[in-house]
Each structure stands twice: as structure tokens, then as C-alpha cells.
N, C-alpha and C positions, 0 to 999 in steps of 0.2 A: 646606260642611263640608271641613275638612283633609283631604288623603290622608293614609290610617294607611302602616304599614310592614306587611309579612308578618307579621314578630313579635306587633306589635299586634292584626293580626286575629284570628293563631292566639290569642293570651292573649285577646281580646274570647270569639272564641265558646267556648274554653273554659267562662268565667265563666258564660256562657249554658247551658251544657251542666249545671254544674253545679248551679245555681241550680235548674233542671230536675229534677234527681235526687233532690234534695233535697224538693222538692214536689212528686213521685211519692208519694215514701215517706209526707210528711207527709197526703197526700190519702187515702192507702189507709190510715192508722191513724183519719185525724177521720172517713172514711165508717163505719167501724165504731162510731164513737161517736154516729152519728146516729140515735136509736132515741129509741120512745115514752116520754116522762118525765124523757129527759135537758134537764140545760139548756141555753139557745142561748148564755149569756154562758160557760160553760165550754170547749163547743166551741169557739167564737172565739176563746175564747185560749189556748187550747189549741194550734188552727193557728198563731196569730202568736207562741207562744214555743218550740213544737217545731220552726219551723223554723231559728231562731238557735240551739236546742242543738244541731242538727244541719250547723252551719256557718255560713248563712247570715247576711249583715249585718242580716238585717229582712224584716219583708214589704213587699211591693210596692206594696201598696193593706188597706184594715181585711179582716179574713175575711167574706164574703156570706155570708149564711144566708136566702134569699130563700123564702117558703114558699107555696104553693100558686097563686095569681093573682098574687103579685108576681115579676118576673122578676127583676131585680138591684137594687142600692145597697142592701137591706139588712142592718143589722149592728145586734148587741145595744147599748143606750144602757147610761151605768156603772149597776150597781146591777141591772140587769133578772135578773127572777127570772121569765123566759117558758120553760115548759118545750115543745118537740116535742111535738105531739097527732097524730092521723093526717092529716098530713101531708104535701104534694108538696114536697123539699125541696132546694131548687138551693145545692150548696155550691159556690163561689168565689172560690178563693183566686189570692195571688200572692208570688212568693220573689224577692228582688234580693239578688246579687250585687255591689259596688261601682257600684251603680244599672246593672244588668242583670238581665233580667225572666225571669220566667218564670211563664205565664202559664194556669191548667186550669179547670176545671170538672166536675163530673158533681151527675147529679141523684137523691138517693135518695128511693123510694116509701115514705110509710110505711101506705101506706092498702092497698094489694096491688092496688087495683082500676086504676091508670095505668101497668104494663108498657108498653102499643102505645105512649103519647105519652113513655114514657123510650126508648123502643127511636127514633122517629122522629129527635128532636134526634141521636142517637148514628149513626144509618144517615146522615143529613146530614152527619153531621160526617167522617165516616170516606170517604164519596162526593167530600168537598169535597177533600183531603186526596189521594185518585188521580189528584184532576184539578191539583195546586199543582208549577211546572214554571216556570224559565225561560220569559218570553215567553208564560207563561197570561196571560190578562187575568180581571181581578177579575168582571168580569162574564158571566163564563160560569161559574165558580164558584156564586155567586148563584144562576144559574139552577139548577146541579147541586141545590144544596142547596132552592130550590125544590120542584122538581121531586120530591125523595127525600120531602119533609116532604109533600105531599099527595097522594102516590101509598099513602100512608099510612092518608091519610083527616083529617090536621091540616092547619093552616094554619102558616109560619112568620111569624115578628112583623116584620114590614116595616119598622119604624121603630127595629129594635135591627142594630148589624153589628159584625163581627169588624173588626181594627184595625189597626196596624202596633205592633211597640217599638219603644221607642229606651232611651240610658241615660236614667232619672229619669223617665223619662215613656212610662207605661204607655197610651195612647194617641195613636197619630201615625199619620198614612200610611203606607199606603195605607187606607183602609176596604173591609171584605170583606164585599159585602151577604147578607143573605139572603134575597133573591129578586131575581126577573128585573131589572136597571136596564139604561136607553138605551146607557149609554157608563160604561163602568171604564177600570182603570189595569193598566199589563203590568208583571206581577212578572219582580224579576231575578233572578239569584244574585246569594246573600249577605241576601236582606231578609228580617225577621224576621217574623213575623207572626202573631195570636193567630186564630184559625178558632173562633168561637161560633155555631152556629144553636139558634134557640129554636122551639119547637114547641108549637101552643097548641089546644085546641078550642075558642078563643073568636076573635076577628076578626081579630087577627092584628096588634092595634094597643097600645104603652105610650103609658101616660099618668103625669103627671106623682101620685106620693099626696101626703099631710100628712105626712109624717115626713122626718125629714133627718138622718142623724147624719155623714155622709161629709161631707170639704170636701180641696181643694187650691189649695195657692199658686201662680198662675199670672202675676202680677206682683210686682213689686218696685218699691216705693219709700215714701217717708218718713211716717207717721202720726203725729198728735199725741195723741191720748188715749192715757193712763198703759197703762191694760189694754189697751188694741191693741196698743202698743208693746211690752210684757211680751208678750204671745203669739207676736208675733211673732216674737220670740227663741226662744221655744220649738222655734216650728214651723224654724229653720233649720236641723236635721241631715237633716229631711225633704224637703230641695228643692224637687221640683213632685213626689214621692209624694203620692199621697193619703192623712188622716190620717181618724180615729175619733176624737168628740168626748170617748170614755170614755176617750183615752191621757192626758187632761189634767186637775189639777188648781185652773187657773186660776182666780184670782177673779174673779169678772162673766166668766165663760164665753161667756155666750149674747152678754152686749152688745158683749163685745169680737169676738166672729165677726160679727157683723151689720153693725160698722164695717167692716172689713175687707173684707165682702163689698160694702159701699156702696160700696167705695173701689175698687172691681175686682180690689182686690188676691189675693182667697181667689174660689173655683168652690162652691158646693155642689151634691151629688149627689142630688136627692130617690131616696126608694123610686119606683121605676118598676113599675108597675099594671096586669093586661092592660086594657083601655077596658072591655071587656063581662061580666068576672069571669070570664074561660076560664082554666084549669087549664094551667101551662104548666114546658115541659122545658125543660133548657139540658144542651149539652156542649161542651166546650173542651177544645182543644189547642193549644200552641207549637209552630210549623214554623217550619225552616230553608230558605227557597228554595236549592234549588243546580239545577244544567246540566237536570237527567234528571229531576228528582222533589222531594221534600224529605226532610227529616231531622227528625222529631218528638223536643222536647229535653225534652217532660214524660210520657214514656209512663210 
């Protein structure tokens, strides 16, 4: 990677900052919208165009509306008429600035009876977050967030982890586990970092579901069918962001993602599952590694 300049940095993490602010606001207006009867294709786009009037170039990834044993990748399909019922409901959004991330989560009950498992994900996340410092290593983190989710009385999901950003790509290094691992990586100043721990009272394990509507372009290069070719045109103002298959009107949708995916060129993101049907929380935050501590750019 290039050295930047001063200049550079300061305008980088500005963008991050504001990106940030922006999906404060926009998180604290869709949580209010999260209620019994409402619809999930409303909300969704609700988050992904309240953040562009409020500035931002776009979201960063489709809006999550993951409910009750699914943990994340889900988003409304075009056309979905599913309203909120009582509900465990992990909203997950993300805001880019000239592809700089920002990156939250929180999780609204609508059933009244999951306080302790929304409060656990949120005690980890906030524990995790004391411990993020120059020269932490990821794997004590992990452990914190461990530790906080089954002192609780949950389990956290072992096979899901917080991440690093970068521009355009909303997962990179480092990975932030949530639980105990052998051997992590030592954060420095300056690395960005999204801090998710999920909380579950079922085994503690995602599995892959049936539904898929996330996808992102993670290579480049030439396709021969008409309708892959056409998509793929589409998909260029999105980089490696990842897209929702309801932003597109293509014809042969389905066949031309399925090529694309044979061809390595496109990722699809299934709905991820808890294994055993346990009831599961999520909380997220964006930190800023610096010397002493961090700087949270989505509070």
C-alpha cells in the first residue's frame, strides 16, 4: 500500500468520521421504525436512502434485517410484503463515504421477553471496545467478549467475527473474534475496525440457510453471455460493495448472477442461521485504533 500524506490521512479519516454520523442518525430514526406490522422492505429502504439524503454517497453493504435465529445477510427480496411480528430483530446497516465505511448494528426486541440476550451482545461489545488500544492483540479481545456473553448466561457464535475496513471493502483484516482463539493479530494506530459480538441461547454455531439475496464482485474479468455482460455494467459504480438483488432490474436476474458466480467473478452471502434455532443478539460498533484507546466513529 502507498504511503499517504498528512493531508490524506486527515481527509481519509475525516470521511470516516462522517460516514459515521451519518449512520448514527440514520440507525436511531430505522430503530424507531422497527415495530409490530411495520414492513421489513420499507425499513430497508428507508436506511439505504435516508442515508444518501443525509450526505452520504450510498450504503456500504444492502440494510440487514436479520430476525430472531438468523444472525445476518438478511435483506427484503424486490416486491416482499413481510411485515415485523414478535420479533428478535438485528438491524445492520452500513454508510460509505467515497468508499469509506462505516460500519453499526443494534438489535431491537419486539417480543419484550429477550432484554438479558440484547443487553449481553451490547455488554460485549462495549467490554470489547475498553480493551481496543495500540499493541492489543485481537485475541484477547475475543476472549473479553467471550467471557462478558457467558457470564451472562449465553453463548457467543464462534463462527461469526468482527472485521477490519478498508475503502470499498467492507471486510478485511484484521478479524475480531468472538471467543477465545490460539493466536490473533496486534492492532495498531490508525486501523479501522468494526467490533460485532453475537449472543445466542442456542450452540453458539451459523450455518449456512436457503435464501440468498446479498452478492459482491470480488473479481474482474471478461464474460460472454449477453445478460452477465449487462450486469455486470450495472454492478460497476459498486466496486467490491456489496449489492441487494432488489436494486436491479435486469432481465434474466437469477441466470445472470449464477454465471457470474460460476465464473468466481460475484460472492454470494446466504442468510446465516443459528445451527440449533437459538434466538440471537448482535451489537456493532466502528473504532478507530489510536496510541491510548479508540475513537468510536458510529456512536
Amino acid at each position: 500500500m502507498a504511503k499517504i500524506t498528512q493531508d490524506q490521512a486527515e481527509e481519509m479519516f475525516e470521511k470516516y468520521f462522517e460516514a459515521g454520523r451519518i449512520l448514527s442518525q440514520v440507525r436511531s430514526e430505522a430503530k424507531e421504525r422497527i415495530t409490530v406490522g411495520a414492513s421489513m422492505l420499507e425499513v430497508a429502504e428507508f436506511v439505504e436512502n435516508r442515508a444518501v439524503e443525509l450526505g452520504a454517497d450510498g450504503s456500504a453493504f444492502p440494510c440487514n434485517l436479520s430476525r430472531n435465529d438468523e444472525a445476518a445477510h438478511a435483506t427484503p427480496y424486490a416486491d416482499d410484503e413481510t411485515l415485523f411480528g414478535e420479533d428478535v430483530v438485528k438491524l445492520d446497516l452500513g454508510v460509505q463515504i467515497d468508499g469509506y465505511i462505516a460500519d453499526s448494528a443494534v438489535t431491537v426486541d419486539l417480543t419484550g421477553d429477550y432484554g438479558d440476550l440484547v443487553r449481553a451482545s451490547e455488554a460485549a461489545l462495549y467490554a470489547a471496545i475498553d480493551n481496543v488500544k495500540s499493541g492489543a492483540n485481537t485475541a484477547d479481545i475475543g476472549a473479553v467478549i467471550e467471557d462478558t456473553i457467558t457470564s451472562l448466561g449465553f453463548k457467543p457464535i464462534s463462527n461469526l467475527t468482527g472485521h477490519g475496513l478498508s475503502r470499498y471493502v467492507p471486510h478485511s483484516p484484521p478479524s475480531i473474534p468472538n471467543r477465545r482463539i490460539g493466536k490473533g493479530s496486534v492492532l495498531k494506530t490508525g486501523d479501522i475496525i468494526a467490533i460485532e459480538p453475537f449472543a445466542t441461547d442456542g450452540v453458539g454455531k451459523v450455518v449456512d440457510g436457503t435464501l440468498t439475496e446479498i452478492f459482491q464482485v470480488v473479481k474482474s474479468k471478461p464474460v460472454r453471455l449477453p445478460a452477465a455482460r449487462q450486469l455486470l455494467k450495472e454492478l460497476e459504480p459498486y466496486k467490491t460493495l456489496p449489492f441487494a438483488k432488489r436494486w436491479f432490474k435486469t432481465e434474466k436476474l437469477d441466470f445472470a448472477l449464477m454465471q457470474l458466480e460460476k465464473a468466481g467473478i460475484v460472492h454470494s452471502f446466504p442468510v446465516l442461521k443459528e445451527a440449533d434455532g437459538g434466538m440471537v443478539s448482535q451489537a456493532e460498533h466502528t473504532v478507530i485504533v489510536t496510541d491510548d484507546g479508540c475513537e468510536i466513529t458510529t456512536k
